[in-house]
C-alpha positions in Angstrom: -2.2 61.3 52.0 -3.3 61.8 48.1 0.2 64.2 47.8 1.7 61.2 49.2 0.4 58.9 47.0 1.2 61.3 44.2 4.6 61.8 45.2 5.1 57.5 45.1 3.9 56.7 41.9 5.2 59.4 40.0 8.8 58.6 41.8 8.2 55.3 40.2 7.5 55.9 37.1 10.0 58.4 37.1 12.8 55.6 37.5 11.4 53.5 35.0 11.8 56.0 31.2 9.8 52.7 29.4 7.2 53.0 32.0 7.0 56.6 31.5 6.8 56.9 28.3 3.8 53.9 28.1 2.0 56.0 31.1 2.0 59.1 29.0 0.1 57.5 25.7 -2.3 55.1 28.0 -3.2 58.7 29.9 -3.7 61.0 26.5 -5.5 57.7 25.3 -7.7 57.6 28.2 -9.4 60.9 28.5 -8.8 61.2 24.7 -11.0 58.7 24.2 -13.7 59.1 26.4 -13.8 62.7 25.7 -13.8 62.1 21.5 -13.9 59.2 20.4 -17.0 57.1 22.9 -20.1 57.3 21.1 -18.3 58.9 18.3 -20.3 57.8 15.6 -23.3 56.3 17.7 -25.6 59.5 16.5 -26.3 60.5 12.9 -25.5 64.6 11.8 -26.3 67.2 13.4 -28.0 70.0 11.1 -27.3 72.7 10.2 -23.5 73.1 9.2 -22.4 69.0 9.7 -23.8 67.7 6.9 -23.1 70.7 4.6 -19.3 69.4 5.4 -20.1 65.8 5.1 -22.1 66.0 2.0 -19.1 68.4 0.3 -16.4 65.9 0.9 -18.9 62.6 -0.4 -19.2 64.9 -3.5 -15.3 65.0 -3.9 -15.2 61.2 -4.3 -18.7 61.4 -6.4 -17.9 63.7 -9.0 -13.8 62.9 -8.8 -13.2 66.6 -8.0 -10.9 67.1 -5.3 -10.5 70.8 -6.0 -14.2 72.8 -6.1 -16.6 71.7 -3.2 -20.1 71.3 -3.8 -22.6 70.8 -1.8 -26.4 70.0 -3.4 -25.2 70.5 -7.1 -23.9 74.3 -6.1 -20.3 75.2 -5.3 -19.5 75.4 -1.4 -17.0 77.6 -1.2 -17.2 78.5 2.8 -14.2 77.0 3.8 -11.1 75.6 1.9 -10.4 71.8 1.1 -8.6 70.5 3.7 -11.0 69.2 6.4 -12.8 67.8 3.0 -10.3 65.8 2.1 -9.7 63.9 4.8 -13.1 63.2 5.5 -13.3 62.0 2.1 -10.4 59.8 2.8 -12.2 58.8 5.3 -15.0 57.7 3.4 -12.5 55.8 1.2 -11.1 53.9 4.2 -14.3 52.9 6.4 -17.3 53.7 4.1 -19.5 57.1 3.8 -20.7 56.8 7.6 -20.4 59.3 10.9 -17.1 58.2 11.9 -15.8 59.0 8.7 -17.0 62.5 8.9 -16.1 62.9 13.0 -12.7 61.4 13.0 -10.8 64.1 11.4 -12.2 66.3 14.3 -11.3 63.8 17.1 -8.0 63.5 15.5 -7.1 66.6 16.0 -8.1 67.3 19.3 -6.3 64.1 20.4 -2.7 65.5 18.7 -3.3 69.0 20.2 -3.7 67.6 23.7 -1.1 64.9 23.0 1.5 68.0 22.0 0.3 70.1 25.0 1.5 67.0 27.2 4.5 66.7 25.8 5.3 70.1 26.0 4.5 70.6 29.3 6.5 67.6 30.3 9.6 68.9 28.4 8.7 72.1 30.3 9.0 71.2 34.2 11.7 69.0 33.2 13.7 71.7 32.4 12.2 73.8 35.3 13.5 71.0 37.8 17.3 71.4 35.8 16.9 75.4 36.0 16.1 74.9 39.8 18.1 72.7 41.1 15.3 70.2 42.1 13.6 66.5 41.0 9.8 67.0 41.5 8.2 63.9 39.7 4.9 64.8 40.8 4.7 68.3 39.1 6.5 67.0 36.1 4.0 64.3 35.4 0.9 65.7 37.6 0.4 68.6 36.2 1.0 67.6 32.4 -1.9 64.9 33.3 -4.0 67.7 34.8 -4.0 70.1 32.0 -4.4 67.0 29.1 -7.4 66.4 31.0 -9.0 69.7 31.0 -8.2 70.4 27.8 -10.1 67.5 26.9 -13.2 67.6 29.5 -14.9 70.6 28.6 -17.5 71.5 26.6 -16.0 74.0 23.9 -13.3 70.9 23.0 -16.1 68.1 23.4 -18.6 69.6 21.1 -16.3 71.1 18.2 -14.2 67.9 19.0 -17.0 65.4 18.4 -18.5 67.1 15.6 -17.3 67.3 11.6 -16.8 70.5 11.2 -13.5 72.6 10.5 -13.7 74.4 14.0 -11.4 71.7 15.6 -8.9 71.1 12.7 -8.3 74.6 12.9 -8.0 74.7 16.2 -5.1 71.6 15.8 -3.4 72.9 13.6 -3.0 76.7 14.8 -2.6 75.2 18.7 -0.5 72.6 17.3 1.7 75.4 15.8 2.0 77.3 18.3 3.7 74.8 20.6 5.6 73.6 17.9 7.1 77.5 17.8 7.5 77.5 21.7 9.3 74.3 21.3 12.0 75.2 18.7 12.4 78.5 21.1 12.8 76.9 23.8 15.3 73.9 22.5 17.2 76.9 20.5 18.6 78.1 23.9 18.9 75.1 25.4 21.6 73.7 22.6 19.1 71.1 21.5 17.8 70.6 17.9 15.4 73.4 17.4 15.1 72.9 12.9 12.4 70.3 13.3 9.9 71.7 15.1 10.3 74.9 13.1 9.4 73.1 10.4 6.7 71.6 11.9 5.2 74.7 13.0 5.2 76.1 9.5 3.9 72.5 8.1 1.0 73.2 11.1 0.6 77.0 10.0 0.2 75.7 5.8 -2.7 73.2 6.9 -4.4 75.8 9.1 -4.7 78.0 6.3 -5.8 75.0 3.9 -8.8 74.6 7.0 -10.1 78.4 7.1 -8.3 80.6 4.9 -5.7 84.1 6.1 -6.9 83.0 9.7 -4.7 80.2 9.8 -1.3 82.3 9.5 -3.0 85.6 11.1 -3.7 84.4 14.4 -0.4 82.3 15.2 1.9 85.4 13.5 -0.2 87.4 15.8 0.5 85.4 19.2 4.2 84.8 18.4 4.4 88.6 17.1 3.3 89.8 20.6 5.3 87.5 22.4 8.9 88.3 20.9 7.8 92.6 20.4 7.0 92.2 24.5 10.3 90.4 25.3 11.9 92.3 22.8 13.8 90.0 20.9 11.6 89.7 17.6 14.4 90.6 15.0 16.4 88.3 17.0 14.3 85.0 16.7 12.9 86.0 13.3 16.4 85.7 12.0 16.3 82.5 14.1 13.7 81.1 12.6 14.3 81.5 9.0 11.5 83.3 8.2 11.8 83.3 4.3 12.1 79.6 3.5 9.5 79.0 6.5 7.4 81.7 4.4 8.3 79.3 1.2 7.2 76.2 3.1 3.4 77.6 4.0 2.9 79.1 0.7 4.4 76.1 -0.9 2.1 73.9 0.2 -1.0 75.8 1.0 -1.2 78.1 -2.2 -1.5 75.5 -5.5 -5.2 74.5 -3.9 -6.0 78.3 -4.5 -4.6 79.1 -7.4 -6.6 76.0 -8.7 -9.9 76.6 -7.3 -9.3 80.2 -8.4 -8.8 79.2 -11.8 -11.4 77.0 -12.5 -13.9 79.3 -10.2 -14.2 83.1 -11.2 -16.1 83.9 -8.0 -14.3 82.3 -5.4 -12.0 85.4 -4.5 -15.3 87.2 -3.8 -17.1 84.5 -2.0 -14.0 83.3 0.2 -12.0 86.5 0.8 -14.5 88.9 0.6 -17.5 87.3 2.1 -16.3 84.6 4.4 -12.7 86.5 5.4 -13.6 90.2 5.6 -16.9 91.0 5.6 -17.4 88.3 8.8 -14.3 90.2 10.3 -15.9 94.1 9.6 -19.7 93.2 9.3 -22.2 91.4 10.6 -22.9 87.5 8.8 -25.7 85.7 8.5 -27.0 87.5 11.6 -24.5 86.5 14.0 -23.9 89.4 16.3 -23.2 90.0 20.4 -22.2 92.0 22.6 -18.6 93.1 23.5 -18.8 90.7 26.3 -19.6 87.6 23.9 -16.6 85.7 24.8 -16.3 86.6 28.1 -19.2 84.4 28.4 -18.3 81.7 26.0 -15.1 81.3 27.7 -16.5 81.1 31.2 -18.7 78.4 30.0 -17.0 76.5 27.5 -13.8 75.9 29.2 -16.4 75.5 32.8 -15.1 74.6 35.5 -12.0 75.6 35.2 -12.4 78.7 33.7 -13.0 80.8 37.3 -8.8 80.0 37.7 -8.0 81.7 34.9 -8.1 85.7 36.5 -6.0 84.2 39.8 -3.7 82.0 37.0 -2.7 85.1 34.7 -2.2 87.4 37.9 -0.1 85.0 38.7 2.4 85.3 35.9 3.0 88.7 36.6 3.1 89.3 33.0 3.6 93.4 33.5 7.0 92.9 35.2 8.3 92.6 31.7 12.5 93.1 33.0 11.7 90.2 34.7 10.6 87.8 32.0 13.1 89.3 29.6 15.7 87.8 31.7 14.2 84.3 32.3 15.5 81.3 30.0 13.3 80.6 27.3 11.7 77.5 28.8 10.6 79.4 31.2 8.0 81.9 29.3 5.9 79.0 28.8 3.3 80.7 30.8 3.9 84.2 29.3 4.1 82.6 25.7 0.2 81.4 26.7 -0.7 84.0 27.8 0.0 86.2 24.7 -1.6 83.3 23.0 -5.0 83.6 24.9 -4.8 87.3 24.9 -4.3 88.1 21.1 -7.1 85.3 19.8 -9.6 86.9 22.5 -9.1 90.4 21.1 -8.9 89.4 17.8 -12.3 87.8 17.6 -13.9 90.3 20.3 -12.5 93.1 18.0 -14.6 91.3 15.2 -18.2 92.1 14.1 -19.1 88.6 13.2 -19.4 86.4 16.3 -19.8 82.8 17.0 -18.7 80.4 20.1 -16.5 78.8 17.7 -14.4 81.5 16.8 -12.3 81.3 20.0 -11.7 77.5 20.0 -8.1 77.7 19.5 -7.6 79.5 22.9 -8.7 77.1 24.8 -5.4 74.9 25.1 -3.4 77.9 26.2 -6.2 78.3 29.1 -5.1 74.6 30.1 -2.2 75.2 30.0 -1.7 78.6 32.3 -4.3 77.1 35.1 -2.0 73.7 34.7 0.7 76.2 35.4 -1.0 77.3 38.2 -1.6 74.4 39.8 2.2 73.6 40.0 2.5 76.8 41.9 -0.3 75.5 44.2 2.6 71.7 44.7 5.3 73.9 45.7 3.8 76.6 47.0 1.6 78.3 49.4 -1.9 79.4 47.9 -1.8 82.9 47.1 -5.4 85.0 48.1 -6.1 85.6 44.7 -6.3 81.4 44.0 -8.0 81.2 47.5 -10.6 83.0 46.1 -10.9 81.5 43.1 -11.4 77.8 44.8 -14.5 79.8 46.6 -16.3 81.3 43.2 -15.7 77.4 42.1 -17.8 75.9 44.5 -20.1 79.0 43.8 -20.3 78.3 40.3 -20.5 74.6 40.6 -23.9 75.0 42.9 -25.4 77.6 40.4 -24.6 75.2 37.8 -26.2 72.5 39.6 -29.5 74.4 40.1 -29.9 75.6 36.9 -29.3 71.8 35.2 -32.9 71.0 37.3 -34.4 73.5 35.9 -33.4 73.1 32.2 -36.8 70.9 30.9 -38.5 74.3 32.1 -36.2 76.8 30.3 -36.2 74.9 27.2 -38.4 77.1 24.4 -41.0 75.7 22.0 -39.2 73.6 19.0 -41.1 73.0 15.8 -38.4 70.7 14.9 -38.6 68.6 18.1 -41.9 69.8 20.0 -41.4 67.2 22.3 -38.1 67.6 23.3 -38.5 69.2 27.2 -40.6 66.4 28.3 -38.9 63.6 27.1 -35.8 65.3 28.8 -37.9 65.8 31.8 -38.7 61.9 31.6 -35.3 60.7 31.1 -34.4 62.6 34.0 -30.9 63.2 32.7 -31.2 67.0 33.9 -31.7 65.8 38.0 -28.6 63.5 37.6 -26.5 66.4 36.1 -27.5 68.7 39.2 -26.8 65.7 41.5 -23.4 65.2 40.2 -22.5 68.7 39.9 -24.3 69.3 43.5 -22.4 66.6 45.0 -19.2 68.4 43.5 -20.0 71.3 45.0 -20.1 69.6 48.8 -16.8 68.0 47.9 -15.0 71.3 46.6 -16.5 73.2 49.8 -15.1 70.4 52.2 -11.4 70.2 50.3 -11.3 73.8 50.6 -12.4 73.9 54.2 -9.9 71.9 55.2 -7.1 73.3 52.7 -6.6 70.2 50.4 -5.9 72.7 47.4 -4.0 70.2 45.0 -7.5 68.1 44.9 -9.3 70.5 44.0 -8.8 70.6 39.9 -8.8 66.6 40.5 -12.6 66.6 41.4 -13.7 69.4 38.9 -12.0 67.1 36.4 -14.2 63.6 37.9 -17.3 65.3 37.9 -17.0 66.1 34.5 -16.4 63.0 33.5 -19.0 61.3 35.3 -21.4 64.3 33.8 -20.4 63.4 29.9 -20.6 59.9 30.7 -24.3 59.8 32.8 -25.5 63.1 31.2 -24.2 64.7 28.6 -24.0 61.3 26.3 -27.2 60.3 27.2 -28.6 63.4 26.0 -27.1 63.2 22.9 -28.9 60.1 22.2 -32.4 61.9 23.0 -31.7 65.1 21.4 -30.5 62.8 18.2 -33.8 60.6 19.0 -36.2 64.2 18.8 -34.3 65.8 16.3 -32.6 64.3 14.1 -33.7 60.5 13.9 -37.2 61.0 12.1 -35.1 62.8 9.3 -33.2 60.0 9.0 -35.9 57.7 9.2 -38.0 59.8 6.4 -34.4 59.7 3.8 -34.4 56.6 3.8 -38.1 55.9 3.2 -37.7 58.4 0.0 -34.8 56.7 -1.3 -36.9 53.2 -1.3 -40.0 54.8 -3.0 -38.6 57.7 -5.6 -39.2 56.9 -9.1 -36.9 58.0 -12.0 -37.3 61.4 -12.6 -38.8 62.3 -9.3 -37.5 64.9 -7.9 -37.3 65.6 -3.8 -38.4 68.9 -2.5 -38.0 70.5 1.5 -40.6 73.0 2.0 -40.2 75.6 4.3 -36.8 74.7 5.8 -33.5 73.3 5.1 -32.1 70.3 6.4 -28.8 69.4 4.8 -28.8 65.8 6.7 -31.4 64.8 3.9 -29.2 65.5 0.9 -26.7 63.4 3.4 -28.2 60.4 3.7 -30.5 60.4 0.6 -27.5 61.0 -1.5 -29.9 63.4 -3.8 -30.3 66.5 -4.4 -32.9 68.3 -2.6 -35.2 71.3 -3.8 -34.8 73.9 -0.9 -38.0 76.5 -0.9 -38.9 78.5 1.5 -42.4 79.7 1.2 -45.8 77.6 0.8 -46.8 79.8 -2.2 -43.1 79.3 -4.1 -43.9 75.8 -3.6 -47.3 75.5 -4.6 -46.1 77.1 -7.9 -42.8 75.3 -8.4 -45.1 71.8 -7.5 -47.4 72.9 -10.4 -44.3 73.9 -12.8 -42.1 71.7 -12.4 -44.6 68.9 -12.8 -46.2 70.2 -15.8 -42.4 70.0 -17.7 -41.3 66.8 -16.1 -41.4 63.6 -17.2 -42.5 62.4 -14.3 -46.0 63.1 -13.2 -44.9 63.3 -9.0 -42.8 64.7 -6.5 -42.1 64.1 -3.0 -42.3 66.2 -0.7 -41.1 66.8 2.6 -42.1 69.3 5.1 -44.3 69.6 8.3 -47.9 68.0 8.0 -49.8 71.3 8.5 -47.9 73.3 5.4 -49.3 70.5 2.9 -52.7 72.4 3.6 -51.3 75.7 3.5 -49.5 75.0 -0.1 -53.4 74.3 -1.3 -53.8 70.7 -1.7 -56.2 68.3 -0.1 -55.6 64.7 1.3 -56.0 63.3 -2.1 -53.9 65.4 -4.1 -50.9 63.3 -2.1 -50.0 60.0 -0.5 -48.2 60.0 2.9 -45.0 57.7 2.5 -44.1 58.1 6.0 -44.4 60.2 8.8 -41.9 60.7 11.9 -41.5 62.9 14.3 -42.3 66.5 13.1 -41.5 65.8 9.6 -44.3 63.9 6.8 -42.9 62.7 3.3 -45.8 62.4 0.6 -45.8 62.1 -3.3 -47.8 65.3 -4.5 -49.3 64.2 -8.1 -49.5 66.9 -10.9 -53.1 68.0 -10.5 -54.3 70.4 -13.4 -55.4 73.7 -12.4 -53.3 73.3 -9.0 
């Protein structure tokens, strides 16, 4: 019945190319939008690393430098200027405000997944004219299918919705990618192949103006294995005009570097040394794991749909090599993401430095080979290895369940929001996550009982969505309310009460959100005793005779000073702001 129904709309739209073409935005639209932009800028930053990005890019417009990023009156020379810029366009366009900072991000994801439809469109189109066959359903199904996953899970929600670099990256090295696969694939089929070539090396340019050599590393590496496998790499290099593509990248990613260079003696240490190599061959800012790292991380962050991915790379059949030497270019699709998962998972695994955003830009080619496999399950028979697959779902959809009613209880102590399990607890937002994901689980057990395999990706991809919309969301707005909120709430009363001269100090932690939204600089320190000195210092050579202060209540009587030496302008959450007056002999 639901193949059926399948099967009659996608016959219609089929008919109808206006139609089509209308159904394919609306769709990358739809789950776009819920899955980026909803809610978008409904919560303020989240520390540590969002504001360091937001406050960078407000500092462009401030000081008129579009070159060096700063960040609290030091130079911020983490990552390179593109994801700045546009979020200081932003800021030009609709103000200094969340959105502004987000939308880059949620930009990006959007064009990724509307590419990855596209592609895969072209892609069964072409599989229907190779086979002799009109199969509506799998040309427009399965496209659908893998725009949605890409877009409903967690890795692409979370680096999606937040303004960071991650997901610019991500854009423009998937992005890329396709954009290669495309201009291969059109080559052989006589069609013009010069655009997207250019494209891809436009895409490859502003992924290394995101995060440095990674940007033309990881898609050289992916397309590098991909041709040396099918063995036509000297081929398709001379197809693809390497040296004027090489020209192209260089052209427009290298006069930012040679600038910030220039004016910045240190940047070749602090970018390429630090933040390139030593992340690649050392451990950085104590982010380590184990070999398996991103065997978790990808079992997780591209959940549910991640237990197809062993049954949808068996599938391929990638080590009967002959076999996909011979097949027409369109064809390698699968192959081509494949080699695309395979090299940025070995890349980063190989890697000392870990962190769950590092293998991001994999997760549209996982959409894409279990989107692959699911127009295997439309036209064929289930193979065991899928079989099994659609069992360890359900298995890891009840686990999943269980553990989400247990998560106020799992949840550690959190000096920045110490109330946080039991107003989870409260909302009971955990008990409707297990309920949807429970209820998911009964479904998925029942379709597979009685072998309805195509609906089985469909209700993954519904309980998702109902879980962002009733859960995940909703938790946003209480972790936000816990966290974040009384920060907020405590900038802006110390940008109503500082005095000229006053200077605003964080004591024994750093919140960049503060230097955010107070648009000041902030005085980071560390320890109660290098404050108690710098309090005593700094006010015995300043004009003014204060400071505020900002820290946890308890650490004003570990710096030394009693309830008159300071008045409390506000207190929220974990967080008290006080003026501290110069006190001789302090």
């Amino acid at each position: 019945m639901i193949n059926r129904a399948l099967d009659d709309w996608y016959q219609y739209i089929n008919k109808r190319p206006a139609l089509a073409v209308v159904y394919s935005v609306l769709w990358v639209v739809l789950v776009c939008g819920l899955a980026f932009f909803w809610h978008l800028g409904s919560i303020g930053l989240i520390d540590e690393t969002e504001p360091l990005f937001a406050e960078a890019s407000r500092q462009m417009i401030v000081r008129n430098d579009w070159i060096t990023p700063f960040f609290n009156d030091e130079t911020r020379f983490d990552k390179p200027a593109l994801v700045y810029w546009f979020q200081a366009i932003g800021y030009l366009i609709i103000g200094v405000n969340e959105w502004a900072v987000r939308i880059p991000s949620a930009v990006a994801a959007m064009a990724t997944i509307g590419l990855s439809f596209y592609t895969l469109q072209w892609y069964f189109l072409k599989r229907d004219a190779l086979e002799g066959v009109k199969l509506p359903t799998r040309r427009w199904f399965i496209p659908s299918l893998a725009a949605a996953m890409m877009a409903f899970n967690t890795s692409m929600l979370v680096w999606g919705r937040t303004g960071v670099s991650d997901m610019l990256l991500t854009g423009c090295i998937a992005s890329s990618l396709l954009c290669f696969f495309l201009g291969y694939a059109k080559q052989q089929e006589g069609e013009a192949s010069s655009g997207w070539y250019f494209a891809f090396y436009v895409l490859v340019a502003g992924a290394i103006l995101t995060k440095g050599p990674i940007g033309i590393v990881l898609p050289g590496l992916v397309i590098a294995a991909f041709l040396f496998y099918l063995g036509n790499f000297f081929e398709v290099l001379r197809e693809i005009r390497l040296i004027p593509g090489l020209l192209i990248i260089f052209g427009l990613s290298a006069p930012w570097y040679m600038l910030v260079i220039w004016r910045n003696n240190d940047y070749i240490d602090s970018f390429f040394g630090y933040h390139n190599v030593e992340r690649f061959t050392d451990v950085v800012n104590g982010h380590q794991a184990p070999w398996f790292f991103y065997f978790l991380v990808v079992l997780l962050g591209f959940a549910p749909y991640s237990v197809y991915l062993p049954s949808a790379m068996l599938n391929l059949k990638f080590w009967q090599r002959e076999n996909w030497r011979h097949k027409p270019r369109v064809e390698q699709l699968s192959l081509f993401a494949f080699m695309w998962f395979l090299c940025v998972f070995g890349f980063f695994t190989i890697a000392v430095t870990k962190l769950p955003s590092y293998v991001l830009p994999l997760m549209p080619a996982c959409a894409i080979l279990v989107g692959i496999l699911w127009a295997d399950v439309l036209t064929k028979s289930p193979t065991p290895g899928f079989r099994f697959s659609a069992w360890v779902n359900i298995i890891f959809v009840s686990a999943c369940s269980v553990a989400l009613f247990y998560v106020p209880k799992l949840l550690g102590y959190d000096p920045a929001a110490p109330n946080i399990a039991q107003t989870i607890q409260q909302s009971d937002i955990t008990v409707v996550s297990g309920i949807i994901w429970l209820v998911c689980a009964i479904v998925l057990a029942f379709l597979v009982l009685k072998k309805y395999w195509v609906a089985l990706i469909g209700i993954n991809l519904i309980a998702f969505a109902l879980f962002l919309v009733f859960a995940l969301t909703p938790a946003l707005f209480v972790l936000d309310g816990e966290r974040q909120l009384p920060l907020r709430k405590l900038s802006a009363v110390a940008v109503q009460n500082i005095q000229p001269q006053e200077e605003l100090i964080m004591v024994g932690f750093k919140k960049p959100t503060v230097a955010f939204y107070t648009q000041r600089h902030v005085n980071y320190i560390r320890t109660n005793e290098a404050a108690s000195q710098y309090i005593l210092n700094k006010t015995a050579k300043n004009t003014s005779s204060s400071v505020l202060v900002l820290t946890q209540p308890k650490k004003f009587l570990e710096m030394g000073l009693q309830p008159t030496d300071y008045k409390v302008l506000g207190d929220s959450g974990a967080y008290q702001l006080a003026r501290v007056a110069k006190k001789p002999g302090f």
